[in-house]
PQR file with spaces between the fields and no chain letter, atoms N, CA, C, O and H, PARSE charges and radii, in Angstrom:
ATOM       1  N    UNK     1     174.635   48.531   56.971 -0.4000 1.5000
ATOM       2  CA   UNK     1     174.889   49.950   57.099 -0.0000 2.0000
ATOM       3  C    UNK     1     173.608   50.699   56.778  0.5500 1.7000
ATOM       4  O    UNK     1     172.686   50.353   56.040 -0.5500 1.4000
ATOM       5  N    UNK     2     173.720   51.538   57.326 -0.4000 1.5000
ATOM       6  CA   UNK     2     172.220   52.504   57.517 -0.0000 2.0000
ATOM       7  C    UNK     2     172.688   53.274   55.383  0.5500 1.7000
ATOM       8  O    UNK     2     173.693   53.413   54.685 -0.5500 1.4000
ATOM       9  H    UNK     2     174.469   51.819   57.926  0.4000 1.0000
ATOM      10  N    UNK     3     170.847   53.575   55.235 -0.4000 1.5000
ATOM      11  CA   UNK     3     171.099   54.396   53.728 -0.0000 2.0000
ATOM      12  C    UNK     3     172.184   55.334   54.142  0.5500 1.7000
ATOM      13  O    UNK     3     173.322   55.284   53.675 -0.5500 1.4000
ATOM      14  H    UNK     3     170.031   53.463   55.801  0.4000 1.0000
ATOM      15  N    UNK     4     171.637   56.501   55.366 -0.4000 1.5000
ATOM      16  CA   UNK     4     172.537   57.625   54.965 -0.0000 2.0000
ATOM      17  C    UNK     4     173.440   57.260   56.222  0.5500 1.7000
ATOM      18  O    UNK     4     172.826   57.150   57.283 -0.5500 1.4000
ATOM      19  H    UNK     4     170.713   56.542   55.746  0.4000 1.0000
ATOM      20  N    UNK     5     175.015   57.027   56.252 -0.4000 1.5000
ATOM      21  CA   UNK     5     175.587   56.663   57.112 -0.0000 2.0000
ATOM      22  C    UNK     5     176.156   58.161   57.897  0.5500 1.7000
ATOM      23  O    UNK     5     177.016   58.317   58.765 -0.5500 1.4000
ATOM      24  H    UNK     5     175.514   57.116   55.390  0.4000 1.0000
ATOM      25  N    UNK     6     175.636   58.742   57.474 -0.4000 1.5000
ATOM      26  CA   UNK     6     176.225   60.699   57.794 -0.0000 2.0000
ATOM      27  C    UNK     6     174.610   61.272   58.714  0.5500 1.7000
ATOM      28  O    UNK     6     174.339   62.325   59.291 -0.5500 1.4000
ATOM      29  H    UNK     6     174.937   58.615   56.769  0.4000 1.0000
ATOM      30  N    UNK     7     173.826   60.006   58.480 -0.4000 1.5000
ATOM      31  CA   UNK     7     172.519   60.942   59.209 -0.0000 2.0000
ATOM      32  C    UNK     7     172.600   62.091   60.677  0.5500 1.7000
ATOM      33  O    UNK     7     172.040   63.177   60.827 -0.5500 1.4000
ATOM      34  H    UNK     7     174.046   59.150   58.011  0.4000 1.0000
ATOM      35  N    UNK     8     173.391   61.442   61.474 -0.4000 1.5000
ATOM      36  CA   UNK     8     173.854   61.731   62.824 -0.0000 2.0000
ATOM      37  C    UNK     8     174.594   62.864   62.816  0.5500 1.7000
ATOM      38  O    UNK     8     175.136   63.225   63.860 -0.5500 1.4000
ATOM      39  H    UNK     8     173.845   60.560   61.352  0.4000 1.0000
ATOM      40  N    UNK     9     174.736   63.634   61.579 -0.4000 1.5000
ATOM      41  CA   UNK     9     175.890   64.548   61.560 -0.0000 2.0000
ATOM      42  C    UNK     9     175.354   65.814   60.511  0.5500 1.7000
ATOM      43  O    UNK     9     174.608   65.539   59.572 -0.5500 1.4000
ATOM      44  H    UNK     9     174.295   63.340   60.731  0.4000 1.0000
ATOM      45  N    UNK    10     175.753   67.049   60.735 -0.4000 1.5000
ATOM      46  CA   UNK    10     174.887   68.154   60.262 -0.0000 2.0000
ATOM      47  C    UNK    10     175.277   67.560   59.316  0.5500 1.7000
ATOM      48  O    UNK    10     175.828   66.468   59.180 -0.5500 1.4000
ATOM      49  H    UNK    10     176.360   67.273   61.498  0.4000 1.0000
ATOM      50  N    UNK    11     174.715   68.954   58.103 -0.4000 1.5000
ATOM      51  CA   UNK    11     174.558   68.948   56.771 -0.0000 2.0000
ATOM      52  C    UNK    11     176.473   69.216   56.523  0.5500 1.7000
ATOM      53  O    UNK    11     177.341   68.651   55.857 -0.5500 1.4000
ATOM      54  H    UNK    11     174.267   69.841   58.214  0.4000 1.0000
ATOM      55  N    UNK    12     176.448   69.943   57.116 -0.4000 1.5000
ATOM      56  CA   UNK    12     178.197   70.565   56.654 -0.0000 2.0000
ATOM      57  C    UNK    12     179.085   69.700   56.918  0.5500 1.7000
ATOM      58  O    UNK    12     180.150   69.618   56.306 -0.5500 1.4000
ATOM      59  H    UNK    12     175.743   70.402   57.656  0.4000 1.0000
ATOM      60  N    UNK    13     178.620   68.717   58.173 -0.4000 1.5000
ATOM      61  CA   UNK    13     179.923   67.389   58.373 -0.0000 2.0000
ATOM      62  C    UNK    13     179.882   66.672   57.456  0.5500 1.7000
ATOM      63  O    UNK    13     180.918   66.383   56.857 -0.5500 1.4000
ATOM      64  H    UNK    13     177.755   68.784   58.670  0.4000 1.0000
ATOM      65  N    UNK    14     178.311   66.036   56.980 -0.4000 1.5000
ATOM      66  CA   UNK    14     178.436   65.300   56.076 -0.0000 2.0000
ATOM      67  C    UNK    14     179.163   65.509   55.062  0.5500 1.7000
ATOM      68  O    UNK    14     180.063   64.727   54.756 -0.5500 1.4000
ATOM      69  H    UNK    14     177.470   66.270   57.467  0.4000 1.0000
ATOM      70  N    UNK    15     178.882   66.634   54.355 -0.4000 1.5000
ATOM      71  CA   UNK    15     179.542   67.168   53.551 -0.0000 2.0000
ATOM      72  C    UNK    15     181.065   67.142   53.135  0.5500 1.7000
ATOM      73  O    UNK    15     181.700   66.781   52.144 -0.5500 1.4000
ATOM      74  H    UNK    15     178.151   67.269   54.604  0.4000 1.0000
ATOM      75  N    UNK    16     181.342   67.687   54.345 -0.4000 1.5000
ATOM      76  CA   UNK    16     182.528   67.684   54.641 -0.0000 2.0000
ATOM      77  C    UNK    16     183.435   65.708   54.559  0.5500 1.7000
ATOM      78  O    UNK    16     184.582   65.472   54.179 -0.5500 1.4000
ATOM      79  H    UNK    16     180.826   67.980   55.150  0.4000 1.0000
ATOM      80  N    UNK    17     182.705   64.991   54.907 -0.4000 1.5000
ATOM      81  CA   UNK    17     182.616   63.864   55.441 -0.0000 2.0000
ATOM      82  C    UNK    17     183.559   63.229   53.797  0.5500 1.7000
ATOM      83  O    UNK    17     184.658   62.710   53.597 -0.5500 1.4000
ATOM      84  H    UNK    17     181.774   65.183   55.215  0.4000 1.0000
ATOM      85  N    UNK    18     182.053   63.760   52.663 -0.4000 1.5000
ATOM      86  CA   UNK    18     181.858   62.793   51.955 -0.0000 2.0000
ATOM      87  C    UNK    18     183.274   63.720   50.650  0.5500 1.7000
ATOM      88  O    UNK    18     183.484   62.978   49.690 -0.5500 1.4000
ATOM      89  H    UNK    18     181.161   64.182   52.826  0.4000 1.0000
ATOM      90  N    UNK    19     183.819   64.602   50.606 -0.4000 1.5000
ATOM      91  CA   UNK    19     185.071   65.346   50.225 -0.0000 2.0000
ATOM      92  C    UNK    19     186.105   64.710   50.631  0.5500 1.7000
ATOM      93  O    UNK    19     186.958   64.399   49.799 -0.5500 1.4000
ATOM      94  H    UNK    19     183.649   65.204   51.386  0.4000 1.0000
ATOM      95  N    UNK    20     186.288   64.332   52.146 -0.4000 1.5000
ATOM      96  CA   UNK    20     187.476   63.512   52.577 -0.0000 2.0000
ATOM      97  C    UNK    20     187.135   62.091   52.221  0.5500 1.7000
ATOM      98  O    UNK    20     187.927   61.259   52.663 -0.5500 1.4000
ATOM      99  H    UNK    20     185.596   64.584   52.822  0.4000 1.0000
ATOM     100  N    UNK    21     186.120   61.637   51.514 -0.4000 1.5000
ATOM     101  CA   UNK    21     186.035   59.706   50.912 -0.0000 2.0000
ATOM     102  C    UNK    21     186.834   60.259   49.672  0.5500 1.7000
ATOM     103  O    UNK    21     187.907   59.751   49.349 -0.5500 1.4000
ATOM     104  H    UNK    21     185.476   62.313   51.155  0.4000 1.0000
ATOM     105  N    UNK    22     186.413   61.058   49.154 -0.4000 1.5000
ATOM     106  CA   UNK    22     186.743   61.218   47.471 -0.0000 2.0000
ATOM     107  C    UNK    22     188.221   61.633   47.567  0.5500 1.7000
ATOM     108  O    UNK    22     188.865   61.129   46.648 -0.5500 1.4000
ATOM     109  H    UNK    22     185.541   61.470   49.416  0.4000 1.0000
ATOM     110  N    UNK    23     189.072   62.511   48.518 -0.4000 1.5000
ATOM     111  CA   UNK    23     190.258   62.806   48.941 -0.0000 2.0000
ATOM     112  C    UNK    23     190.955   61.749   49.138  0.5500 1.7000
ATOM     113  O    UNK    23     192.155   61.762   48.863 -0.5500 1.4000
ATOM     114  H    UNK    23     188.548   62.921   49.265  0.4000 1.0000
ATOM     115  N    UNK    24     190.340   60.617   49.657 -0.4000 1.5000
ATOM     116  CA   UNK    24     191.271   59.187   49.831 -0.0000 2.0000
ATOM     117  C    UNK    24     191.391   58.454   49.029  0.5500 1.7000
ATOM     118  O    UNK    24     192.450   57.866   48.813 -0.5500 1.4000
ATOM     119  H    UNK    24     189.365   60.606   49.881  0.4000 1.0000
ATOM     120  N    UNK    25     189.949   58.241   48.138 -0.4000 1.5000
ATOM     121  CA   UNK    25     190.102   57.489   47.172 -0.0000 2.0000
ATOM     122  C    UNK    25     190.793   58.066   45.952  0.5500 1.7000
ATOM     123  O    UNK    25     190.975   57.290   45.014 -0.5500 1.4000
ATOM     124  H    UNK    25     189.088   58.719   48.313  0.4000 1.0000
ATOM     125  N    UNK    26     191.278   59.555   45.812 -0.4000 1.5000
ATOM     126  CA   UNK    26     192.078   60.458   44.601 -0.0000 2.0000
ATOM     127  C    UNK    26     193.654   59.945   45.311  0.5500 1.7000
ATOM     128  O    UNK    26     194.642   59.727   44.610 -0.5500 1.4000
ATOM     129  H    UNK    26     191.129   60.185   46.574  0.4000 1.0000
ATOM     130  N    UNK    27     193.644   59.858   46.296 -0.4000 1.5000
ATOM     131  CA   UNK    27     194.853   60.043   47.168 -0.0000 2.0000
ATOM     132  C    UNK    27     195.543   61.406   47.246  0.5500 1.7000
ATOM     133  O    UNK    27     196.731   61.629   47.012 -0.5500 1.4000
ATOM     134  H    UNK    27     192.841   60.035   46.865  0.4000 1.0000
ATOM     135  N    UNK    28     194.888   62.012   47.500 -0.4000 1.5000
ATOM     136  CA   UNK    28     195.048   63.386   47.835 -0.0000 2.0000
ATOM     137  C    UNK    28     195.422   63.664   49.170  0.5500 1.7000
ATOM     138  O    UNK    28     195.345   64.875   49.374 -0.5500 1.4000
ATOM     139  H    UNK    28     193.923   61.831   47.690  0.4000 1.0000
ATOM     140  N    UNK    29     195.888   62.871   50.405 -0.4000 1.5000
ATOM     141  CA   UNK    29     196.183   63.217   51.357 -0.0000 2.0000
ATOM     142  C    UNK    29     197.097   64.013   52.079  0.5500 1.7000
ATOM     143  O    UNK    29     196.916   64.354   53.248 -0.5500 1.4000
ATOM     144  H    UNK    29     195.950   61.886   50.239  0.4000 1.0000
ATOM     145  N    UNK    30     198.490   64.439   51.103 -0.4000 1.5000
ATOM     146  CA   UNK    30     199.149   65.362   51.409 -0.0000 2.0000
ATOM     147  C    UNK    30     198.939   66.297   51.144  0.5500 1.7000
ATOM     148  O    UNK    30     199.729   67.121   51.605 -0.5500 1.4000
ATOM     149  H    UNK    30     198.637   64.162   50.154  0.4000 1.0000
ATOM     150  N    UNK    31     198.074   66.722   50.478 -0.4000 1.5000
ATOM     151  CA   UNK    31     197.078   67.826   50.078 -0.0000 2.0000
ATOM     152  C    UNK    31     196.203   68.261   51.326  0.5500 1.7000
ATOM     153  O    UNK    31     196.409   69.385   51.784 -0.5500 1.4000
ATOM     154  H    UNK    31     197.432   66.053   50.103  0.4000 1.0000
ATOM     155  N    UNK    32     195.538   67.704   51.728 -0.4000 1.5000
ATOM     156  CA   UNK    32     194.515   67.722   52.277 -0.0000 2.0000
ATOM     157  C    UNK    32     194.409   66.696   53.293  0.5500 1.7000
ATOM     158  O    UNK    32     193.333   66.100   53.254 -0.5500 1.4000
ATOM     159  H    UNK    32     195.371   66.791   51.356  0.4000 1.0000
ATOM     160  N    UNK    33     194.893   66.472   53.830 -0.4000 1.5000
ATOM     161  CA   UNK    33     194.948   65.428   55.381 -0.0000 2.0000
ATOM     162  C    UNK    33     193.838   65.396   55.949  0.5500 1.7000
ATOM     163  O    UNK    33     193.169   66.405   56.176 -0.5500 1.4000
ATOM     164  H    UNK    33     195.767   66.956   53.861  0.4000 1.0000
ATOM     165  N    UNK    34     193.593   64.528   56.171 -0.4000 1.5000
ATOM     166  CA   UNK    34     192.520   63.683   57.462 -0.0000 2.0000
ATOM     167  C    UNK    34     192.601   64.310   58.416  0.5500 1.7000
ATOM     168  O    UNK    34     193.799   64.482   58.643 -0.5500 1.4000
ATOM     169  H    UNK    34     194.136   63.709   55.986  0.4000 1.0000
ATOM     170  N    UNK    35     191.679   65.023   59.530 -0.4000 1.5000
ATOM     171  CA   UNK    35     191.930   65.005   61.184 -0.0000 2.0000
ATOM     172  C    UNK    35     191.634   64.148   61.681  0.5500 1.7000
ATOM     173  O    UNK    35     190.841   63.419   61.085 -0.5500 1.4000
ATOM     174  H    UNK    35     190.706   64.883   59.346  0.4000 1.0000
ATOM     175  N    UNK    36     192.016   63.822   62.805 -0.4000 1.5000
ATOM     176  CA   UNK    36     192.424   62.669   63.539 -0.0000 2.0000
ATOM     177  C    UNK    36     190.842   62.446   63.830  0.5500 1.7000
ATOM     178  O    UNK    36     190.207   61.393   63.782 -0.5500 1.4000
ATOM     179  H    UNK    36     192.660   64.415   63.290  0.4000 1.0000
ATOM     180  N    UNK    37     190.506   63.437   64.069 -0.4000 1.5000
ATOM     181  CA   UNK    37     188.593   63.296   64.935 -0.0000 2.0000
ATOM     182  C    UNK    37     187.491   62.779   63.433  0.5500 1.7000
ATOM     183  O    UNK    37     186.445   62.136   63.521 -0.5500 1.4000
ATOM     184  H    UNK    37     191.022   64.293   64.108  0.4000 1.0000
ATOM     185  N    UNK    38     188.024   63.209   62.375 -0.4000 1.5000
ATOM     186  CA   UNK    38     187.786   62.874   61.226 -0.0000 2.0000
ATOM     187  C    UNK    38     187.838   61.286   60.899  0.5500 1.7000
ATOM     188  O    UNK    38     186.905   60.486   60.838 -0.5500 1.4000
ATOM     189  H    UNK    38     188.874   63.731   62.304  0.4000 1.0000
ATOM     190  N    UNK    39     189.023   61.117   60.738 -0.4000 1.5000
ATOM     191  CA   UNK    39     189.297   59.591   60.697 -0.0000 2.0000
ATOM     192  C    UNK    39     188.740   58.187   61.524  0.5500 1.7000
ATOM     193  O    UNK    39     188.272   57.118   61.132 -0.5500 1.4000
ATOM     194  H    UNK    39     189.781   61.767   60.788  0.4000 1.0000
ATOM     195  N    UNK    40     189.037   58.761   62.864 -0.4000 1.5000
ATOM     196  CA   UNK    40     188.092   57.782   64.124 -0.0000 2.0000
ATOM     197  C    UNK    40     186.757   57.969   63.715  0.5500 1.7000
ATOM     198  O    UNK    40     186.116   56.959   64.005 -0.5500 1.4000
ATOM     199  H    UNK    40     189.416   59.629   63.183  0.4000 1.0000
ATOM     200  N    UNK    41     185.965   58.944   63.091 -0.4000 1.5000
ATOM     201  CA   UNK    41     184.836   58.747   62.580 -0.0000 2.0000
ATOM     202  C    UNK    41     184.166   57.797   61.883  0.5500 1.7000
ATOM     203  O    UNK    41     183.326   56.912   62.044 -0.5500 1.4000
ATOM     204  H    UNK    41     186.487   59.765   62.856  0.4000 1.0000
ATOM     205  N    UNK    42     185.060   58.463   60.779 -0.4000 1.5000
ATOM     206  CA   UNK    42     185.062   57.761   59.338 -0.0000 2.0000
ATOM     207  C    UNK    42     185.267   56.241   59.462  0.5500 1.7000
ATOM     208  O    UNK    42     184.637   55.500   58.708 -0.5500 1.4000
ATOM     209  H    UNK    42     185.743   59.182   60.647  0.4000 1.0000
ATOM     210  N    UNK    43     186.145   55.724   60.408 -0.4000 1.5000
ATOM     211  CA   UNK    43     186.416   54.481   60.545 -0.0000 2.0000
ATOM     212  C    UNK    43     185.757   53.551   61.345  0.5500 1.7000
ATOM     213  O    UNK    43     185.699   52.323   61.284 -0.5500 1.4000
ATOM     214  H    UNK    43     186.657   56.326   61.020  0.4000 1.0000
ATOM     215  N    UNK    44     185.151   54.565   62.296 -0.4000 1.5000
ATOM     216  CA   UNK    44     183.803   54.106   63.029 -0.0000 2.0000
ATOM     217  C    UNK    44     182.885   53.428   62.485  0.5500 1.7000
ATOM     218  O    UNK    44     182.460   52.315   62.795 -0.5500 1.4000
ATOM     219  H    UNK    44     185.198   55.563   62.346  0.4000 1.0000
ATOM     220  N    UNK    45     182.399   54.528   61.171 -0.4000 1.5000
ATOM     221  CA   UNK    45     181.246   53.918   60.519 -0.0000 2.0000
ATOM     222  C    UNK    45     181.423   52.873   59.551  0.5500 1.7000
ATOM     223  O    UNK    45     180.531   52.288   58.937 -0.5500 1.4000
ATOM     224  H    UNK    45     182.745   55.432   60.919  0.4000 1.0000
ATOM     225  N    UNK    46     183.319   52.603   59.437 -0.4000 1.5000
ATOM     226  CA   UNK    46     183.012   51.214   58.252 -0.0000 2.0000
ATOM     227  C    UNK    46     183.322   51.923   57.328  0.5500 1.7000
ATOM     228  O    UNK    46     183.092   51.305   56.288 -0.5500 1.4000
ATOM     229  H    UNK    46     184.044   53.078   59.937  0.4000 1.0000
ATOM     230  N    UNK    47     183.908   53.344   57.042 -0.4000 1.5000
ATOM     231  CA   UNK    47     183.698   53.909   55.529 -0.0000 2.0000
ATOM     232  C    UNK    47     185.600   53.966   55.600  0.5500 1.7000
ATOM     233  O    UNK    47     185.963   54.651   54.644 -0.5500 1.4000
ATOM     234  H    UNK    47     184.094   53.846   57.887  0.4000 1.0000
ATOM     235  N    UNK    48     186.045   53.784   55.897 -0.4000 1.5000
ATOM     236  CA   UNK    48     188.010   53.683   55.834 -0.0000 2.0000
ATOM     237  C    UNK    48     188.463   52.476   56.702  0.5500 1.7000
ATOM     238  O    UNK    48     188.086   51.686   57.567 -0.5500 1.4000
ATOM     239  H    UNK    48     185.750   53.228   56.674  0.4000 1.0000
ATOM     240  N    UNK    49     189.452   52.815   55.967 -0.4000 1.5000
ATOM     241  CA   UNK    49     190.552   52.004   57.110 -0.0000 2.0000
ATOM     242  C    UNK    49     191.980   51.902   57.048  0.5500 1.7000
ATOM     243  O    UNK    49     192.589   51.889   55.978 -0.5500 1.4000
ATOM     244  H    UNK    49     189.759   53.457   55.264  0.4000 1.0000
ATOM     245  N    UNK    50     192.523   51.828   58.164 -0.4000 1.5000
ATOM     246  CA   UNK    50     193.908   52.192   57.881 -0.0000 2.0000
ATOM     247  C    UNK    50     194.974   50.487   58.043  0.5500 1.7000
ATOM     248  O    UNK    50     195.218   49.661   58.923 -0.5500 1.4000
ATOM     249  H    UNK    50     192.028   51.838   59.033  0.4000 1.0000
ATOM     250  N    UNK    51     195.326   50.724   56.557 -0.4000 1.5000
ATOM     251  CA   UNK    51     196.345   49.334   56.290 -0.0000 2.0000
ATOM     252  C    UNK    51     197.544   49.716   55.593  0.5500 1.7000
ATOM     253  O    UNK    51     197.695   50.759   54.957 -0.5500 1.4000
ATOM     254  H    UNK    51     195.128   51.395   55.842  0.4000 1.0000
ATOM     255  N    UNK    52     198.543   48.625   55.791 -0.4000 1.5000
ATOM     256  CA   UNK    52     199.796   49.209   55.064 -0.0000 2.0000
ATOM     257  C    UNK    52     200.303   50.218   54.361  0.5500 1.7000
ATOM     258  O    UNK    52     201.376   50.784   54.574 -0.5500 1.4000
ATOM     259  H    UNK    52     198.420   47.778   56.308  0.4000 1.0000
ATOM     260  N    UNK    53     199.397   50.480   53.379 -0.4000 1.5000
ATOM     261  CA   UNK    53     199.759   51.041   52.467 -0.0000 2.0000
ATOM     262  C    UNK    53     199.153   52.804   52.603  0.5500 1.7000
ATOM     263  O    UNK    53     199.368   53.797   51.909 -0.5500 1.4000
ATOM     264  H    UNK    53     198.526   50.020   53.206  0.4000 1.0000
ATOM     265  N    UNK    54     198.328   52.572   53.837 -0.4000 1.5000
ATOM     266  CA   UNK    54     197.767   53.759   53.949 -0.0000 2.0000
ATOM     267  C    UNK    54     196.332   53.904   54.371  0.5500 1.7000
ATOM     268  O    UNK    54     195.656   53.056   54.955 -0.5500 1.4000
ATOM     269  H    UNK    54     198.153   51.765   54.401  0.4000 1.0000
ATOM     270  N    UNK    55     195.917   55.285   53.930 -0.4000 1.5000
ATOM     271  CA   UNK    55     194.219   55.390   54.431 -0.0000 2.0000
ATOM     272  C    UNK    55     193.817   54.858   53.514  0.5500 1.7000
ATOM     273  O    UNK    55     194.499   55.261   52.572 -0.5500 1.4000
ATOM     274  H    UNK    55     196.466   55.973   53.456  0.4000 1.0000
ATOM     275  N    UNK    56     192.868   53.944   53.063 -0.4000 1.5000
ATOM     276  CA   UNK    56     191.961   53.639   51.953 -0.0000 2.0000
ATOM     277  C    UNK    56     190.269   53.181   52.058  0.5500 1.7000
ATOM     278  O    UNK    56     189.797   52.806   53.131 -0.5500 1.4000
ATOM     279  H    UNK    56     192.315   53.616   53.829  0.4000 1.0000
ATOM     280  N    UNK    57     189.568   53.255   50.989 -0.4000 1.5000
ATOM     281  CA   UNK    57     188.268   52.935   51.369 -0.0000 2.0000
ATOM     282  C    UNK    57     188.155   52.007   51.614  0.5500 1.7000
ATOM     283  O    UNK    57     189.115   51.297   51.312 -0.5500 1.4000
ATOM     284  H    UNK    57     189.951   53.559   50.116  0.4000 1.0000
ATOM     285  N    UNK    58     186.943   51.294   52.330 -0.4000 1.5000
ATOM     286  CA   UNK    58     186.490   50.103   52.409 -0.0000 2.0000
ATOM     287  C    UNK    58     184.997   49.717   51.268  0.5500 1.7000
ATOM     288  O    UNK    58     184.303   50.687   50.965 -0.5500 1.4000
ATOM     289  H    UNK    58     186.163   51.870   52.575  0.4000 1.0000
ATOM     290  N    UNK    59     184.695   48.670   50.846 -0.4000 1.5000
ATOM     291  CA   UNK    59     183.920   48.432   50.233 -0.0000 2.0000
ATOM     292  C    UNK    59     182.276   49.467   50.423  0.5500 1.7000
ATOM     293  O    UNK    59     181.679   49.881   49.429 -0.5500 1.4000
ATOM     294  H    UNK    59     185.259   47.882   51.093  0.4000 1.0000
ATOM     295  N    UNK    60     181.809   49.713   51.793 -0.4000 1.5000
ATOM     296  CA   UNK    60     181.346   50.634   52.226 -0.0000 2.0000
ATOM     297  C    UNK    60     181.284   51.908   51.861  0.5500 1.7000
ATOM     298  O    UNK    60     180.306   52.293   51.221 -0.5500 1.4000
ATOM     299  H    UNK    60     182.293   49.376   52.601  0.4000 1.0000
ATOM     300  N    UNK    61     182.482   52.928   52.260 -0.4000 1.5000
ATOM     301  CA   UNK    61     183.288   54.014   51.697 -0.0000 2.0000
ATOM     302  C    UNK    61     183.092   54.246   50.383  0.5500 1.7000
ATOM     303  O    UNK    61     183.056   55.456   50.159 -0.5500 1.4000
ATOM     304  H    UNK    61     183.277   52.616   52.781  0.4000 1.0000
ATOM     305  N    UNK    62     182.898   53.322   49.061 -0.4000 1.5000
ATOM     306  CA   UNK    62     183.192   53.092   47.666 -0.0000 2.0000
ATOM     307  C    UNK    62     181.315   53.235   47.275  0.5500 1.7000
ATOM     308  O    UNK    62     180.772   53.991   46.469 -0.5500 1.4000
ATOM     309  H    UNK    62     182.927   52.339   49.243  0.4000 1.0000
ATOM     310  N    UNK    63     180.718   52.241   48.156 -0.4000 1.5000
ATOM     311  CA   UNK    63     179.203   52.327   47.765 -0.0000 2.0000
ATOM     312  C    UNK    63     178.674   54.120   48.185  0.5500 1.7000
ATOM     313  O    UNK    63     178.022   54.830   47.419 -0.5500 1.4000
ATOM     314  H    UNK    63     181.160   51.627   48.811  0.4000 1.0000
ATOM     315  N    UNK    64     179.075   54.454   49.315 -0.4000 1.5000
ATOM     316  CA   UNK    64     178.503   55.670   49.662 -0.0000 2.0000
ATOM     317  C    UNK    64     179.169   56.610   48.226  0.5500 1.7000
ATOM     318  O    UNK    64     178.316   56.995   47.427 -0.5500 1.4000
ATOM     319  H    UNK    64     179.605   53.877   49.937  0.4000 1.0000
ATOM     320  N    UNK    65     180.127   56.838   48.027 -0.4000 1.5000
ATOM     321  CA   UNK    65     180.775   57.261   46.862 -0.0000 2.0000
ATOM     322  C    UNK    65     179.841   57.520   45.438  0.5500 1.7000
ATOM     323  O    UNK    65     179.798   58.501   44.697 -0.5500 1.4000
ATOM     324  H    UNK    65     180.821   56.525   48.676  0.4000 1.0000
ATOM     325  N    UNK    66     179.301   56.543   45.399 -0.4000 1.5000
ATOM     326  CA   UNK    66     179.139   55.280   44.183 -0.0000 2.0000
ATOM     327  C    UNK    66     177.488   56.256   44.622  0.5500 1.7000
ATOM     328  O    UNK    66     177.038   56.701   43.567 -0.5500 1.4000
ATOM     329  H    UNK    66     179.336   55.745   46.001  0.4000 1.0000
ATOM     330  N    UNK    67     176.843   56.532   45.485 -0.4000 1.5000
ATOM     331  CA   UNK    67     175.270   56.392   45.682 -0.0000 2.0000
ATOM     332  C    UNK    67     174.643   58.120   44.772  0.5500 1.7000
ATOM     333  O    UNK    67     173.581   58.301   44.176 -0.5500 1.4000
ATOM     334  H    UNK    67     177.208   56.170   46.342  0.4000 1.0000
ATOM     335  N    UNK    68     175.632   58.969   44.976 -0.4000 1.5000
ATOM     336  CA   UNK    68     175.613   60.298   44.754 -0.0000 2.0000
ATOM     337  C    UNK    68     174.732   60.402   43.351  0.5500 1.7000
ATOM     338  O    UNK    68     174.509   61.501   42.842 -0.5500 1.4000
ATOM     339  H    UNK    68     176.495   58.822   45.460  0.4000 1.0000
């Protein structure tokens, strides 16, 4: 995975980006839901994924988290 996996994306997506990791990993999603264009993103790059139990991070997702 690239250092900044948000490079490709303004300052405000990222941003935005890295609020909805911390939203999943709080589990805050009925709060604050995912958009769909959001998610196919996010899951693009390796930083979620969607399993049983729900949206959750991937090991990825947790390091970008973790880098701040």
């Amino acid at each position: 995975m690239a250092e900044n996996p948000f490079a490709e994306f303004s300052l405000e997506k990222a941003i935005d980006f890295r609020w909805t990791l911390r939203d999943i990993q709080a589990h805050r999603l009925k709060m604050s839901p995912v958009s769909d264009e959001d998610l196919r993103a996010l899951i693009g790059l390796g930083l979620v994924e969607v399993c049983d139990i729900g949206i959750v991070l991937t090991q990825a997702g947790i390091a970008v988290l973790n880098r701040s």
